[in-house]
C-alpha positions in Angstrom: -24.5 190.2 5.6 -24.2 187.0 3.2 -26.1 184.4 4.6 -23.1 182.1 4.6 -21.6 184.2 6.9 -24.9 183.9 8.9 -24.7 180.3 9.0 -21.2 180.1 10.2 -21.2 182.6 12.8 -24.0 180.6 14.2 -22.3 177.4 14.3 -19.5 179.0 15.7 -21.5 179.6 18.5 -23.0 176.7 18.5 -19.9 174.8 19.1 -18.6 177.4 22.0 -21.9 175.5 23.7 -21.0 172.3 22.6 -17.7 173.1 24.4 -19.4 173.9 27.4 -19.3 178.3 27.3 -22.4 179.2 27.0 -20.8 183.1 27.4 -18.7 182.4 24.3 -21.9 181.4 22.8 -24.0 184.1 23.3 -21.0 186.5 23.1 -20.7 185.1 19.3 -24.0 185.1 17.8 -25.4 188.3 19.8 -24.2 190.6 16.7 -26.0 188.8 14.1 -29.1 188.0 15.9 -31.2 190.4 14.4 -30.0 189.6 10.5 -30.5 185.9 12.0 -34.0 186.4 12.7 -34.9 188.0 9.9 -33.8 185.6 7.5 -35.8 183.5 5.5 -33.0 180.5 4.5 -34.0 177.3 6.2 -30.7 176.3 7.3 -30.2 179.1 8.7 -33.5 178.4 10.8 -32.2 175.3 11.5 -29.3 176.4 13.0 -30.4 178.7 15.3 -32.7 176.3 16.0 -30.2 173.9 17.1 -28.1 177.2 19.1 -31.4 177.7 21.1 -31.8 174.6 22.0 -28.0 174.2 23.4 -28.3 177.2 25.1 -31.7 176.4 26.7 -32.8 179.9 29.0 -29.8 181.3 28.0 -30.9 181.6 24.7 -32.9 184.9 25.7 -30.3 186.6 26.1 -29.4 187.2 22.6 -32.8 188.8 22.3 -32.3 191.2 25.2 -32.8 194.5 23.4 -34.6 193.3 20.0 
């Protein structure tokens, strides 16, 4: 997957927690979680830096299974 595509689906999660669904969130970014993780682009990073931090112990759920 692009890594733009990376970046946005992350923000898009990221502002389902902003919002206040932490469900949408996860529901969101759990597809691209393990392309996420892989990737080496600091923003990228920093996103899901900033997604892990929203979510707080929800945040393991998206690695449930990797």
């Amino acid at each position: 997957m692009h890594g733009s595509r990376l970046l946005l689906t992350l923000r898009l999660a990221d502002s389902q927690a902003c919002r206040g669904d932490p469900d949408a969130a996860v529901e969101v970014a759990r597809p691209v979680i393990p392309m996420v993780v892989a990737a080496s682009a600091t923003p990228i990073r920093r996103e899901l830096a900033r997604l892990r931090t929203r979510l707080g112990g929800r945040f393991d759920e998206l690695l449930d299974g990797f």
